[in-house]
C-alpha positions in Angstrom: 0.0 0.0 0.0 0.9 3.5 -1.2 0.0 6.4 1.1 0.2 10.0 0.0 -0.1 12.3 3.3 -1.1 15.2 2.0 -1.3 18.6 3.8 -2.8 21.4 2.4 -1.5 25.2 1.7 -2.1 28.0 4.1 -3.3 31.5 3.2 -0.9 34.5 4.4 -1.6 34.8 8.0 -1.0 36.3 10.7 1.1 33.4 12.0 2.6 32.0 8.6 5.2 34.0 8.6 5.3 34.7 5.0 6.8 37.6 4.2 9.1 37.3 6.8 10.4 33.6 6.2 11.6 35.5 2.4 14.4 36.7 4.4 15.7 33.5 5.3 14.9 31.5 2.6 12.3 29.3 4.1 9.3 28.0 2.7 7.2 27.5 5.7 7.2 27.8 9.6 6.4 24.3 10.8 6.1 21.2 9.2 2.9 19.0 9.5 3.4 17.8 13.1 -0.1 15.7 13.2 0.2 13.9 9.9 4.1 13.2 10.6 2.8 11.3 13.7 0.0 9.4 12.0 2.7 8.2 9.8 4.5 6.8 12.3 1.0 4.8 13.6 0.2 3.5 10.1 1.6 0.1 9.2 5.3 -0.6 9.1 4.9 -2.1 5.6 3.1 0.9 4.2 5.1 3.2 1.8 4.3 6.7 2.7 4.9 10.4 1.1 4.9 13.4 2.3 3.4 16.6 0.0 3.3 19.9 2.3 2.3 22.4 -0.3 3.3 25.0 1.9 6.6 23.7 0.6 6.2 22.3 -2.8 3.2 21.4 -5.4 1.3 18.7 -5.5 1.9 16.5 -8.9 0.5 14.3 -11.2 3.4 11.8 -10.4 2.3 12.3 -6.5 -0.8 11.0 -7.1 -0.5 8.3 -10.2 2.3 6.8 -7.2 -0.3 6.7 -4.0 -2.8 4.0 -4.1 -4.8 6.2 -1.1 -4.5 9.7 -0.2 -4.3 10.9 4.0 -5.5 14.9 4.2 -5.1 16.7 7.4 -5.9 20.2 7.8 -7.0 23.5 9.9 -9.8 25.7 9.0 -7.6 28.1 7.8 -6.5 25.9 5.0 -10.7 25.0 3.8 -9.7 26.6 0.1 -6.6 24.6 0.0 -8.1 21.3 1.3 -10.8 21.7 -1.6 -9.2 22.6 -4.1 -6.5 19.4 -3.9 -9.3 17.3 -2.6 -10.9 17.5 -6.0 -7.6 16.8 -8.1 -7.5 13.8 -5.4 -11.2 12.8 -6.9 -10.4 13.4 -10.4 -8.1 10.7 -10.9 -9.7 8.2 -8.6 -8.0 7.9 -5.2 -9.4 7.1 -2.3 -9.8 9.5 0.7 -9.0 9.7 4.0 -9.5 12.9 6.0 -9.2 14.1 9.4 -7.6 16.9 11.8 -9.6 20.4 12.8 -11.2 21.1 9.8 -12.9 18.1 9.2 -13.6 17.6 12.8 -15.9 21.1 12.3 -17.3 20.4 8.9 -17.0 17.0 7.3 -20.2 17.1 5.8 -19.2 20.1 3.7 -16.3 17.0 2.5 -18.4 14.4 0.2 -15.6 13.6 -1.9 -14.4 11.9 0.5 -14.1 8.4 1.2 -13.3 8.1 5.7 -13.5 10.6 8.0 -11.2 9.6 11.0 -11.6 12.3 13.6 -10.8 13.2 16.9 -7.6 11.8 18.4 -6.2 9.6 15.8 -4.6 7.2 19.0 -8.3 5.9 19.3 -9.5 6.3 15.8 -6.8 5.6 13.6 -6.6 1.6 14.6 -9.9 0.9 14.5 -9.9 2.5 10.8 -7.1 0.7 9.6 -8.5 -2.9 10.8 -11.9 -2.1 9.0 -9.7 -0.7 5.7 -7.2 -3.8 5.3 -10.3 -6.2 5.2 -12.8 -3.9 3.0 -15.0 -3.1 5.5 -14.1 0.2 6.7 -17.3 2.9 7.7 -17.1 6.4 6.4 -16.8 8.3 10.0 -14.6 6.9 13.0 -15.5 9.7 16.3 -14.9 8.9 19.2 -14.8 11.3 22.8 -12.2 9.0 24.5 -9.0 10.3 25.4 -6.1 7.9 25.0 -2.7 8.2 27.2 -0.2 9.8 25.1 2.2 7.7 26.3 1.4 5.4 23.9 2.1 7.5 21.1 4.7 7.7 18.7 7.7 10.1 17.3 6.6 12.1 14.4 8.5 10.6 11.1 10.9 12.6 10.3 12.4 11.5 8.0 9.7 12.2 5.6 9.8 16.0 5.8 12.6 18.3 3.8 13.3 19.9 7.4 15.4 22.6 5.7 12.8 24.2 4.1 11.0 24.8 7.8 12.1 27.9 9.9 10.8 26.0 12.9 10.2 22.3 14.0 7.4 20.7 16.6 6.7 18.3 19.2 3.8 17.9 21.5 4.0 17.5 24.9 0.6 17.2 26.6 -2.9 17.6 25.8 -6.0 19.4 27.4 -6.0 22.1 29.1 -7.7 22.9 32.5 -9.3 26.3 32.1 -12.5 26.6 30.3 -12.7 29.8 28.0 -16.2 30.1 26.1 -14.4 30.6 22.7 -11.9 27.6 22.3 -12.2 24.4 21.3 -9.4 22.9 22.9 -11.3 21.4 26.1 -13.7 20.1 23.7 -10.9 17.9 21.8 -8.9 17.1 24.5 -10.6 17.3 27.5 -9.8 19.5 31.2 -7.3 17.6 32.6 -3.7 17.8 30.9 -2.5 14.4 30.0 1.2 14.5 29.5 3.8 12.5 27.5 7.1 11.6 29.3 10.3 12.8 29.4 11.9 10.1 27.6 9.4 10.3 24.9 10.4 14.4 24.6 14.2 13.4 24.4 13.6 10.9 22.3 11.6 13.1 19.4 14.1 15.9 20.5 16.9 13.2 19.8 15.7 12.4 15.9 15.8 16.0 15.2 19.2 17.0 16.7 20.6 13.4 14.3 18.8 14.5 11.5 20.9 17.7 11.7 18.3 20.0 12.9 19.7 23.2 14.6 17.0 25.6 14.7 13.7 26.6 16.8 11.5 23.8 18.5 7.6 24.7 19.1 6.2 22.7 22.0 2.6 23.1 20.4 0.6 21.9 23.9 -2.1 24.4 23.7 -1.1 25.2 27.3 2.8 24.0 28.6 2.2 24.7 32.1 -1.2 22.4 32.5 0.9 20.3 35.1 3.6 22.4 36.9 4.3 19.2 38.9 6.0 17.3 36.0 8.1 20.1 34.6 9.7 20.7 37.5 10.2 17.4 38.6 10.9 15.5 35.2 10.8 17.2 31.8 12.4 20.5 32.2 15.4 18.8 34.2 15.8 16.1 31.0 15.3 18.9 29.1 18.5 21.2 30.5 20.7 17.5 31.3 19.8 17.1 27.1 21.3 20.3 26.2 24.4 19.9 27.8 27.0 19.9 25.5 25.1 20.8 22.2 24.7 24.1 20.6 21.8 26.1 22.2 18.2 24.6 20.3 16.0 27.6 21.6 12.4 26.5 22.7 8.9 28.4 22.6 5.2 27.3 23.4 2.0 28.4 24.6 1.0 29.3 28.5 -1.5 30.6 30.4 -0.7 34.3 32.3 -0.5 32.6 35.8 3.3 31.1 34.6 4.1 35.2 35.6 2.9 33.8 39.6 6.0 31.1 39.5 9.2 32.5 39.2 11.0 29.1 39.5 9.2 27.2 36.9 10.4 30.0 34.5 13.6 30.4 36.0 13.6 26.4 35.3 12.0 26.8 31.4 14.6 29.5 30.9 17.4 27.3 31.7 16.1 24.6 29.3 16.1 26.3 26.3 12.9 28.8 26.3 13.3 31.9 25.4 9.3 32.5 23.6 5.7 32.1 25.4 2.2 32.8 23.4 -0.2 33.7 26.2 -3.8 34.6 25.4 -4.4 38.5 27.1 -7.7 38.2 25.0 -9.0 41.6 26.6 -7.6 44.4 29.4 -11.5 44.8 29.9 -13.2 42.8 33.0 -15.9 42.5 32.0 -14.6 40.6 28.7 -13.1 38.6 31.0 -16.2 37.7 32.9 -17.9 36.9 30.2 -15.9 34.4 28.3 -15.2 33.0 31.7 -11.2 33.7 31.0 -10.9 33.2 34.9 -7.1 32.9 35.0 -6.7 36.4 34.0 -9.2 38.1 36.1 -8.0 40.4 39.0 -4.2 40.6 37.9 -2.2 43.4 37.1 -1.5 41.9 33.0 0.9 44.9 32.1 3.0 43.8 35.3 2.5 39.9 34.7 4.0 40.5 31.2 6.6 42.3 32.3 7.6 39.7 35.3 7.6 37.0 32.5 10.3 39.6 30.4 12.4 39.9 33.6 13.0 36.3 33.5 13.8 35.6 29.8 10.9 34.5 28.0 9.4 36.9 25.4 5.9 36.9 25.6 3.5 36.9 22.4 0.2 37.6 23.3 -3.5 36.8 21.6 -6.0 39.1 21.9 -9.7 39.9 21.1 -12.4 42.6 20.6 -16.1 41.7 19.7 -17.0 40.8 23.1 -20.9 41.5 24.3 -19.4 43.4 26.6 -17.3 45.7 24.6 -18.0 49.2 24.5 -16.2 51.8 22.0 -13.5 52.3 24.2 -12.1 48.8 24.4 -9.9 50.0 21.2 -8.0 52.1 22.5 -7.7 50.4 25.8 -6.6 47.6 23.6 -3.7 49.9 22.1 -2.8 51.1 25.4 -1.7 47.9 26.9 0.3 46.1 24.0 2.0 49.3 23.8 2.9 49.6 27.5 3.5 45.8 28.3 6.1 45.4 25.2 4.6 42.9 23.4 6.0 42.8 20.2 4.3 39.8 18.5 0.4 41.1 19.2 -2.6 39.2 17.4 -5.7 41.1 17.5 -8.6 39.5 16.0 -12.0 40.0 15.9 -14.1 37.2 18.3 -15.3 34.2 16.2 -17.6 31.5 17.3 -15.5 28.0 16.7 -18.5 24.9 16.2 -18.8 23.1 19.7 -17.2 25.7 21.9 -19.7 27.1 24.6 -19.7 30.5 22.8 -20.9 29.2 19.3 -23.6 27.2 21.5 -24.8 30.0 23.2 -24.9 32.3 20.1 -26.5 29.0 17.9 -29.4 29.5 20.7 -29.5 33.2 20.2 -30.0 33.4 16.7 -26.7 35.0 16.1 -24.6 32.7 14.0 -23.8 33.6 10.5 -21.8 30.9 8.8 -18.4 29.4 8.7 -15.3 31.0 10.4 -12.5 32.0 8.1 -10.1 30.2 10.5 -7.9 33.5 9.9 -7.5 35.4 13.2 -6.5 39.0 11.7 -8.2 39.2 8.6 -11.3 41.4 10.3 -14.1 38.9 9.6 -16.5 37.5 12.3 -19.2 34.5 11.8 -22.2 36.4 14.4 -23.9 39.0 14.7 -22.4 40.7 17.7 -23.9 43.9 20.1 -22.2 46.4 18.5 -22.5 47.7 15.9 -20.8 45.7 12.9 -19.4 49.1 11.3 -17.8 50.3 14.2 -16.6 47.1 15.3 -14.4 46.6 11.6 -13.5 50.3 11.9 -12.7 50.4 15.4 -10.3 46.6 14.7 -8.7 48.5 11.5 -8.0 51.3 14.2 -5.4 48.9 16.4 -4.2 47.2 13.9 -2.9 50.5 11.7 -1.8 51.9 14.8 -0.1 49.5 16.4 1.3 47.7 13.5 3.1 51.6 12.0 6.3 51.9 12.3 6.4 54.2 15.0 4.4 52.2 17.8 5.8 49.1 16.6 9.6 50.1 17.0 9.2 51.6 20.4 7.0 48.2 21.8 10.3 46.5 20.6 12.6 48.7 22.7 10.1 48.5 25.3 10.4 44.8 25.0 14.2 44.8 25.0 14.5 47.0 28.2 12.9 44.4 30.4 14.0 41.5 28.3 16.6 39.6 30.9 17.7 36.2 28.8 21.2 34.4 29.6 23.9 35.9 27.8 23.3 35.3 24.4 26.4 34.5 21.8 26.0 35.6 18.3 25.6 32.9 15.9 26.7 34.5 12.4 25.5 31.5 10.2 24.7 32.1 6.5 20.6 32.4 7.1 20.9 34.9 10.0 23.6 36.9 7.5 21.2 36.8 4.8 18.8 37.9 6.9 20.1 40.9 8.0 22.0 41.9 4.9 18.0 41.4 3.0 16.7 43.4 6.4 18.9 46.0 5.3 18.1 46.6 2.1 14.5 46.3 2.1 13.8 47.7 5.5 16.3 50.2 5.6 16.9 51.7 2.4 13.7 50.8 0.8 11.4 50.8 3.4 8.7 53.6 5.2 10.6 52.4 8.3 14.1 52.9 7.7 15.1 55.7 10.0 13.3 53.1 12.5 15.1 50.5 11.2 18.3 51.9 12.1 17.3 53.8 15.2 16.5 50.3 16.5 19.9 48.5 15.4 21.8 51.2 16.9 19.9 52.1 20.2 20.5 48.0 20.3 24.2 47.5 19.7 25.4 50.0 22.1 22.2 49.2 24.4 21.1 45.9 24.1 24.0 44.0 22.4 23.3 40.6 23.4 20.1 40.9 21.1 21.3 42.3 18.0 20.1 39.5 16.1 16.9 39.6 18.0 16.2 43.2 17.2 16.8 42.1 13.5 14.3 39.4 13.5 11.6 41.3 15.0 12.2 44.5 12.7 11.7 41.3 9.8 8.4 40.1 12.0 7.2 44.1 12.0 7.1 43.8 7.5 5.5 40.6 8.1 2.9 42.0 9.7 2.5 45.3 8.1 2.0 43.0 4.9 -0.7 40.8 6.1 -2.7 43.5 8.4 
């Protein structure tokens, strides 16, 4: 058997890094984590090929070689997944689908053959015992959650990693808060379930001997579900494993209390982080209230931010506007704190109702749905109705993301970021991409760009400031194009 795992294009987001990965010469941020570890759970005997076409095109010779075609995908990628789902019809192949997307709206999918959803540990087996004997349903679901412990290292060895600016691991599942927006609690449950240290090292292991030297994403949807186990087992593998070897910097996603523990990020700090994505969502309580985002309520943010600088970790931060409770004052109060708290990397996008989340529940009973979700956080689009008024709500969104996204605001939040930043001494490493980088930087930004006296206000005010985080400032003045470009 023939497998062709196919993973479909993304649109320029936000988060894809486009414009910026032209710098380096990348093709795409992070490989296709999900269907690299249902690869590895898919018989031993099985050939298998992977297509990203974030990273190259689909062909005829792709599909005339797979006898049946795996698609995984987010909503982000719908056109995509269409679009090469029908070539995947046209010439006969059979179809097997699962991931986000489908999870949300496989019956919008009738070209294809099996729908296995939810967590492919459970489904996947029961699929492939039904397939091999010709007797396989068209949907496997299932609400269990299986022990990650069981699962496998992603397959490596069937992604071109050079053409990634970043790779990724998982290390736990679920997440214990219960925010009336995401979806997360409703795949993977409340309680965290974790894998173990051994199984980290040993996917960290098949990167570092397939040569990999750059970024690792921890993609857990919150890193700090069980504080007990970092302490006591992965973070100490994790700073015994990178003993010896060139620093492999780490990033992942948290929830704002990490800012309460100073030596679990003392501890992450020492094993390689040096990047956390916390949702802020809203500087508003009564946004908080209402999309029960209980873990932020009745802190100081700004402060909590800058506690989590202080220590090393930069902090990217996810936030909303949209909420019920949003008044026209939340934009500026919105522009006021990612300004002040020096978050560089700031996603504002306007509040979408995901399918089975409590918030697209409650507005299905409401009359207030619309349709389908892009699945692209900044691109200004909503799927409800919300209370105010839909004019002023686009206008007032355009607002923070011109003003906070010019040159002006966005140069100062990075030397507002670099004052309290307080990482480990940092060595410059002058390898080829990081010298194309900022010899492309150069030209682009600063001779060619609007920003250019910015440009080189920053790299100055940094070398004789900030030293340590020349290359830093670089990369972020890179990120700021980025996302001038796609806002």
């Amino acid at each position: 058997m023939k497998v062709l795992l196919l993973y479909p294009e993304f649109p320029i987001t936000f988060w894809s890094f486009k414009h910026a990965l032209k710098f380096i010469r990348k093709k795409a941020s992070l490989p296709p984590l999900g269907l690299l570890t249902v690869a590895s759970m898919l018989p031993s005997s099985w050939e298998k090929r992977l297509v990203d076409a974030n990273v190259r095109a689909l062909t005829d010779q792709d599909l005339a070689w797979a006898d049946v075609v795996f698609v995984s995908a987010m909503i982000a990628q719908r056109h995509s997944t269409h679009e090469l789902i029908a070539r995947c019809r046209a010439v006969g192949k059979k179809i097997v689908a699962g991931g986000p997307l489908f999870i949300a709206e496989h019956d919008q999918f009738p070209e294809v053959d099996y729908f296995v959803l939810n967590e492919a540990e459970v489904t996947l087996p029961e699929f492939l015992r039904d397939f091999e004997r010709g007797a396989a349903r068209r949907v496997y679901a299932s609400p269990e959650h299986p022990d990650i412990r069981q699962t496998p290292a992603p397959m490596w060895k069937l992604a071109d990693l050079h053409r990634y600016a970043s790779m990724s691991l998982q290390f736990s599942r679920g997440c214990p808060f219960d925010c009336e927006f995401c979806n997360i609690t409703a795949m993977f449950g409340h309680r965290p379930r974790t894998k173990t240290s051994a199984q980290i090292i040993t996917e960290l292991d098949g990167l570092y001997h397939a040569g990999w030297r750059g970024q690792v994403f921890f993609v857990d949807d919150n890193f700090i579900g069980n504080k007990r186990y970092l302490r006591e087992e992965l973070l100490p593998a994790l700073i015994a494993w990178r003993k010896g070897k060139r620093r492999i910097p780490f990033f992942t996603e948290a929830s704002i209390n990490l800012a309460d523990d100073a030596e679990l990020m003392r501890l992450m700090v020492e094993a390689g982080f040096d990047t956390v994505f916390i949702g802020i969502e809203t500087p508003a309580d009564a946004g908080l209230a209402e999309c029960n985002k209980r873990q932020n309520t009745g802190r100081d943010m700004v402060a909590d931010v800058k506690r989590i600088q202080r220590a090393g970790l930069q902090v990217q931060g996810g936030f909303i506007v949209g909420f019920d409770s949003d008044t026209a004052t939340i934009f500026q109060r919105q522009i006021e704190f990612i300004q002040k708290s020096g978050i560089v990397t700031a996603m504002v996008g306007l509040l979408n109702a995901i399918p089975e989340t409590k918030l697209y529940e409650r507005l299905k009973r409401e009359g207030r749905l619309l349709g389908q979700m892009s699945g692209n956080n900044v691109d200004g689009t909503t799927n409800f109705i919300p209370r105010m008024d839909i004019e002023k709500l686009h206008e007032g969104y355009k607002e923070i993301m011109r003003k906070i996204y010019a040159p002006g605001p966005y140069y100062k939040r990075v030397r507002t970021f670099l004052r309290e930043y307080r990482a480990p001494k940092v060595s410059f490493t002058l390898n080829w991409r990081y010298l194309l980088a900022f010899a492309h930087s150069s030209v682009r930004l600063g001779l060619f760009g609007s920003e250019r006296f910015h440009y080189w206000g920053l790299l100055v005010w940094t070398f004789f400031r900030r030293p340590a985080h020349f290359q830093l400032a670089v990369t972020l003045a890179i990120y700021g194009h980025h996302f001038r470009k796609t806002c």
